[in-house]
Legacy VTK file of the C-alpha trace (Angstrom):
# vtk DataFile Version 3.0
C-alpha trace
ASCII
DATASET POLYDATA
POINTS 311 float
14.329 18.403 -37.381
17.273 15.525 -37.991
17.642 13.186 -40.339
17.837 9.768 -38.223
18.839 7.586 -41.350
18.548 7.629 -44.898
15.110 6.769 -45.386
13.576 7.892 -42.097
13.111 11.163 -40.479
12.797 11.484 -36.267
10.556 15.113 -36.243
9.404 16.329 -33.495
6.610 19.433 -34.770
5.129 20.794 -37.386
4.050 24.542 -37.020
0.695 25.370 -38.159
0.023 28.653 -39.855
-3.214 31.088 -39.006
-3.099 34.120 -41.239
0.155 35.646 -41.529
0.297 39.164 -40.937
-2.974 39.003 -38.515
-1.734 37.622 -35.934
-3.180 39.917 -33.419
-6.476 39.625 -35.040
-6.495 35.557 -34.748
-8.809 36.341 -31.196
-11.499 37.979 -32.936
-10.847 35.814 -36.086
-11.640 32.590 -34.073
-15.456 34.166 -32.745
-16.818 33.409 -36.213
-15.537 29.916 -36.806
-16.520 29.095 -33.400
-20.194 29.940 -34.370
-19.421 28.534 -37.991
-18.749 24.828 -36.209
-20.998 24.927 -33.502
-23.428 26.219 -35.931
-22.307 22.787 -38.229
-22.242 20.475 -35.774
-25.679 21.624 -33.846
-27.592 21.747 -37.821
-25.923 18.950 -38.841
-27.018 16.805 -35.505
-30.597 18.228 -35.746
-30.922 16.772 -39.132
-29.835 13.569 -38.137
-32.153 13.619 -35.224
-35.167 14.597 -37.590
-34.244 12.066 -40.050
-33.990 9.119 -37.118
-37.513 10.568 -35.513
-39.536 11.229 -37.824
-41.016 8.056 -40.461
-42.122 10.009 -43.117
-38.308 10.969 -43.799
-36.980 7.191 -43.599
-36.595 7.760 -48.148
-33.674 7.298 -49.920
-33.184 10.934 -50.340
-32.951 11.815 -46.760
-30.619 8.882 -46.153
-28.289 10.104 -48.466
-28.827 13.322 -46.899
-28.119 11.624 -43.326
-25.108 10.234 -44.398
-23.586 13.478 -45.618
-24.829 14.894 -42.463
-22.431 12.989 -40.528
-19.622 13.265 -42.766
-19.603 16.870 -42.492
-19.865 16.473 -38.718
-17.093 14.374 -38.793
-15.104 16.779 -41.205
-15.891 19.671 -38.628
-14.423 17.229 -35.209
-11.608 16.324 -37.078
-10.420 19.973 -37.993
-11.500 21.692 -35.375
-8.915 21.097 -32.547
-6.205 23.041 -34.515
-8.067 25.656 -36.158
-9.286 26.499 -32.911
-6.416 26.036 -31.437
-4.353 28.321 -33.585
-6.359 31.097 -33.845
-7.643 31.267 -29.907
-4.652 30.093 -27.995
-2.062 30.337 -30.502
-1.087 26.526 -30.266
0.670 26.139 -33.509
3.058 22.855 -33.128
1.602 19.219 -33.851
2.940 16.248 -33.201
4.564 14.697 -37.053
2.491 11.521 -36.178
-0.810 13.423 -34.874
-0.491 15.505 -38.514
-0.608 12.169 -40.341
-3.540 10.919 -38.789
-5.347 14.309 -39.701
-4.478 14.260 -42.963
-6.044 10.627 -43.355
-8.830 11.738 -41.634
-9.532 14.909 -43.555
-9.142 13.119 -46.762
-10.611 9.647 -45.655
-14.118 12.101 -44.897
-13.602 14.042 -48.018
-13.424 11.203 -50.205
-16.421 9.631 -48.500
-18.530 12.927 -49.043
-17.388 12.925 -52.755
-19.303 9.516 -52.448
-22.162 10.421 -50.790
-22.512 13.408 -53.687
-22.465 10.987 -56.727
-25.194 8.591 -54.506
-27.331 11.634 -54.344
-27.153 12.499 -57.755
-28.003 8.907 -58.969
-30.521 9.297 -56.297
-32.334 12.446 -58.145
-31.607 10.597 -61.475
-33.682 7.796 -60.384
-36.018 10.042 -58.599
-37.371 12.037 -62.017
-36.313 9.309 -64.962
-38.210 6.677 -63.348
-40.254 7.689 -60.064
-42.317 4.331 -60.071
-39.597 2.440 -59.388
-38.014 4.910 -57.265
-38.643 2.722 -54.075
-37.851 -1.017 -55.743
-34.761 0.494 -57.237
-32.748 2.147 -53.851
-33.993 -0.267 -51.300
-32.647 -0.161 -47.731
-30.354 -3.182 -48.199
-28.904 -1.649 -51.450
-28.570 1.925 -49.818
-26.481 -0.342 -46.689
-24.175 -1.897 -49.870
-23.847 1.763 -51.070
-22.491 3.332 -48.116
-19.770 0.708 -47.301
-18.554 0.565 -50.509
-18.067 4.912 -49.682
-16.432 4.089 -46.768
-14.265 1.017 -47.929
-13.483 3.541 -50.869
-12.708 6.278 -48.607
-10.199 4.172 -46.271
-8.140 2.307 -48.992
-7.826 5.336 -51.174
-6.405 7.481 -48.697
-4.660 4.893 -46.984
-0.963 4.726 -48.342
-0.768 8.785 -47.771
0.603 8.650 -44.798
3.355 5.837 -44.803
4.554 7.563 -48.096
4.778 10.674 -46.273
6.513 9.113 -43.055
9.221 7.510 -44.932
10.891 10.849 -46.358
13.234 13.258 -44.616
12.463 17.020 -43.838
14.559 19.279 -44.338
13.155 22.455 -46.010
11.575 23.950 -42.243
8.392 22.881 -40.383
6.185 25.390 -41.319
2.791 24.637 -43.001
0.399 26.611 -44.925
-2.756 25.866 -42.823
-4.038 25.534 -39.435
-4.124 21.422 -40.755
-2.454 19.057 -42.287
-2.989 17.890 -45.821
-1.185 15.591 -48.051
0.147 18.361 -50.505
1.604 20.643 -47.674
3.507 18.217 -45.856
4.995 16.808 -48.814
6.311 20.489 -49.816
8.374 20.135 -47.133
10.284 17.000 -47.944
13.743 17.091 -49.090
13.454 13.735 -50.633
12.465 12.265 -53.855
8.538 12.846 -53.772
7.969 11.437 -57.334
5.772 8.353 -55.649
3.438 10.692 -53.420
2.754 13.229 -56.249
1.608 10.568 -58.711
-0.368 9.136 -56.064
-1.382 11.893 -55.124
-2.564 12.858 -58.432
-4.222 9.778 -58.962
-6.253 9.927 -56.278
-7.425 12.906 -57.230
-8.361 12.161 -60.550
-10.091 8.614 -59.213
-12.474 10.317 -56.573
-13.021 13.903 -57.024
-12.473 13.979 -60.907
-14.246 10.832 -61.665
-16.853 11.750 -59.156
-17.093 15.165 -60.331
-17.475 13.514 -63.913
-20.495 11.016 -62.848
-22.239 14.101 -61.604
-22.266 16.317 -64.189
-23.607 12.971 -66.790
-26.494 12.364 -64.018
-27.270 15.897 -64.405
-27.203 15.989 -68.242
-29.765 12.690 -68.121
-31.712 15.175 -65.564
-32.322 17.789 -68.112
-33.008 15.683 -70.710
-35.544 13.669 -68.825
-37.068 17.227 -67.756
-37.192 18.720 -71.299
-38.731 15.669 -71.863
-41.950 16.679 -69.682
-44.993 18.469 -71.244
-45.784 20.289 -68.471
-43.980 23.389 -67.868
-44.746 23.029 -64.072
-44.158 19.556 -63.639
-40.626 20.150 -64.999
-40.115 23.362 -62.702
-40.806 20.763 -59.738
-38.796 18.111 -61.043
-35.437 20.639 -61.173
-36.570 22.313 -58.003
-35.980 18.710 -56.469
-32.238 19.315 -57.387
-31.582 22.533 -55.932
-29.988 21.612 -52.709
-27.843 18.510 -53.975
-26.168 21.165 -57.098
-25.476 24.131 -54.129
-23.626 21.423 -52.164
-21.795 19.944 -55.022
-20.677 23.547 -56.132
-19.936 24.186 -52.368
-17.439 21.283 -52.301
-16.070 20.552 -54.920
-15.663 24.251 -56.710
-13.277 25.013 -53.546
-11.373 21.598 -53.320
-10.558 21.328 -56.984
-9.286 25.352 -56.376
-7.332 24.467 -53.444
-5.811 21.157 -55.346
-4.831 23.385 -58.340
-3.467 26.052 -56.116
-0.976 23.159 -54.423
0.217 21.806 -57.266
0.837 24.877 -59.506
0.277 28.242 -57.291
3.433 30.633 -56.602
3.456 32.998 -53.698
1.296 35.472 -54.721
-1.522 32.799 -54.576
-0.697 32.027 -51.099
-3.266 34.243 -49.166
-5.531 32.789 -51.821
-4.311 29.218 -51.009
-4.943 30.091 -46.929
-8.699 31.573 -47.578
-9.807 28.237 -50.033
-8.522 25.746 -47.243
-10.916 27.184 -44.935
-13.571 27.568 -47.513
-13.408 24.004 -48.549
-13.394 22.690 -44.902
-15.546 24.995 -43.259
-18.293 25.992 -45.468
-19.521 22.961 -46.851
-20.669 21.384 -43.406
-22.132 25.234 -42.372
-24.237 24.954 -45.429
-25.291 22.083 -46.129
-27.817 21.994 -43.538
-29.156 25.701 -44.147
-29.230 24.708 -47.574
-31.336 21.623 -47.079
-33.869 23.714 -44.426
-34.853 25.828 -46.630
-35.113 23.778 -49.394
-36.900 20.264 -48.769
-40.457 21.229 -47.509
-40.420 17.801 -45.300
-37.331 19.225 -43.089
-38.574 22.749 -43.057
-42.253 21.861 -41.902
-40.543 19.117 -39.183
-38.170 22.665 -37.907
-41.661 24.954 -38.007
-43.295 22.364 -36.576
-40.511 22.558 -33.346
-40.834 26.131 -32.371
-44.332 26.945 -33.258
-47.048 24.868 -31.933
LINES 1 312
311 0 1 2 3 4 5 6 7 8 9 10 11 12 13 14 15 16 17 18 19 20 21 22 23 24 25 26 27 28 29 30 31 32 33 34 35 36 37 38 39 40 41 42 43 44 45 46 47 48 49 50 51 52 53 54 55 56 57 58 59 60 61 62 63 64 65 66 67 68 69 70 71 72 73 74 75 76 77 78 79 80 81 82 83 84 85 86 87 88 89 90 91 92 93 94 95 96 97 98 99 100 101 102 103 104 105 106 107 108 109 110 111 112 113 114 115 116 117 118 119 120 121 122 123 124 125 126 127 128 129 130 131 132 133 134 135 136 137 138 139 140 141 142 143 144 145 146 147 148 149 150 151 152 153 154 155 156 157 158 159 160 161 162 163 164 165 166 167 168 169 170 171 172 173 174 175 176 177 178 179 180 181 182 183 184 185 186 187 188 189 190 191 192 193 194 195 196 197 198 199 200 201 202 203 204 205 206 207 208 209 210 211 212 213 214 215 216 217 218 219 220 221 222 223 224 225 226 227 228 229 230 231 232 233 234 235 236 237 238 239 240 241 242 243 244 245 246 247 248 249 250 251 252 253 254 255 256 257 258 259 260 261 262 263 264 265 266 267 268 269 270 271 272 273 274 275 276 277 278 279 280 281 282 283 284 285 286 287 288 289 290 291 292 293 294 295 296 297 298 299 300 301 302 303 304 305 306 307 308 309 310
């Protein structure tokens, strides 16, 4: 890589990294995360498709649910190419430009999912505080506002990532952590002053997933209350039972991306296996589950799957 001028940088590749030291495993590495995103993007698809079909799921809840459906579908497009790539035919360089539009992507979708999670809390919230105005309150029209203020938020957020990163020069190798590009590894590898891209960096951090992170954890305090609140013992066993799938996939994304974020900014090298395994965990688990989670969990899904393969 050569330094064109002061402030600009003419690259050529980055080299994406499997897992070192099983490189002659990556064949029989790749089997399972083929079935993990087919598996994603087939349950993730057939919950749209149930969602579109059938009335009786056109509620707020399962268009929340609809919309994180296609985000992780969308998370699973965008990272499969190179993790695939890698790992069955051992195509490790990327173009510097086609790593910066991955990076926006990956972190354009996980800021919108972050969304999506703190609409589906409020959405529970509303759900069990005040269930007779559950329908007046998230309307269709308000639900429409909702999501475009997740994906204006997700765009401009995001946004100046990628010019920050494409003004610096590289000079310490082309080598990055993962089988993608993020933000945090491909500003490792700059040689010049970085300042403006960590602070951002943090910032947007601490504006989506922290703040985020934050609104969930009130909605759910405002949850128990409301349930302690109930006399009946089985009513309030219902009312938290409601919650079950929204908390596993909050814990299933954000438990690995705040790991991952810490491990960036403050892991050494004896964290770096560590580092590898969280990067897939964050971007391969969350759409895998989600839609298991949500099968088994919401009777209205689970009856519409029974209802496909047993007449």
């Amino acid at each position: 890589m050569s330094a064109v001028n002061d402030t600009q940088t003419e690259l050529a590749v980055f080299l994406l990294t499997g897992i070192p030291g099983h490189e002659d495993a990556h064949l029989w590495i790749s089997i399972p995360f083929s079935f993990m995103y087919a598996i994603s993007i087939v349950g993730n698809g057939v919950i749209l498709f149930f969602i579109k079909t059938d009335p009786s799921l056109h509620e707020p809840m399962y268009i929340f649910l609809s919309m994180l459906a296609v985000t992780d579908i969308g998370i699973s497009i965008a990272t499969m190419p190179t993790i695939l790539g890698v790992f069955l035919f051992n195509t490790r360089e990327i173009s510097f430009n086609a790593c910066l539009a991955q990076l926006f992507f990956i972190h354009f979708l996980a800021k919108i999912e972050s969304s999506v999670l703190l609409l589906m809390a409020f959405d529970r919230f509303i759900a069990i505080y005040n269930p007779l105005r559950y329908a007046s309150i998230l309307t269709l029209p308000r639900i429409a506002k909702m999501g475009l203020v997740c994906v204006v938020r997700g765009v401009a957020v995001p946004f100046p990532l990628p010019f920050l990163l494409k003004k610096y020069q590289y000079c310490r190798g082309s080598v990055l952590s993962h089988c993608y590009c993020l933000n945090q590894d491909v500003m490792k590898l700059a040689c010049s002053d970085i300042r403006v891209s960590s602070i951002y960096g943090l910032f947007v951090a601490i504006c989506t997933v922290g703040l985020d992170s934050l609104l969930i954890f009130l909605s759910y305090v405002m949850i128990l209350k409301t349930v302690l609140s109930i006399a009946s013992r089985t009513e309030s066993l219902r009312a938290l039972n409601t919650c079950v799938s929204h908390l596993c996939a909050v814990l299933l994304f954000y438990v690995p991306d705040i790991g991952l974020a810490v491990i960036h900014r403050f892991g050494n090298s004896s964290t770096h296996l560590l580092q590898i395994l969280l990067g897939y965990v964050y971007l391969l688990v969350p759409p895998l589950m989600n839609p298991i989670v949500y099968s088994v969990k919401s009777k209205h899904i689970r009856m519409r799957l029974l209802r496909v393969f047993v007449k």
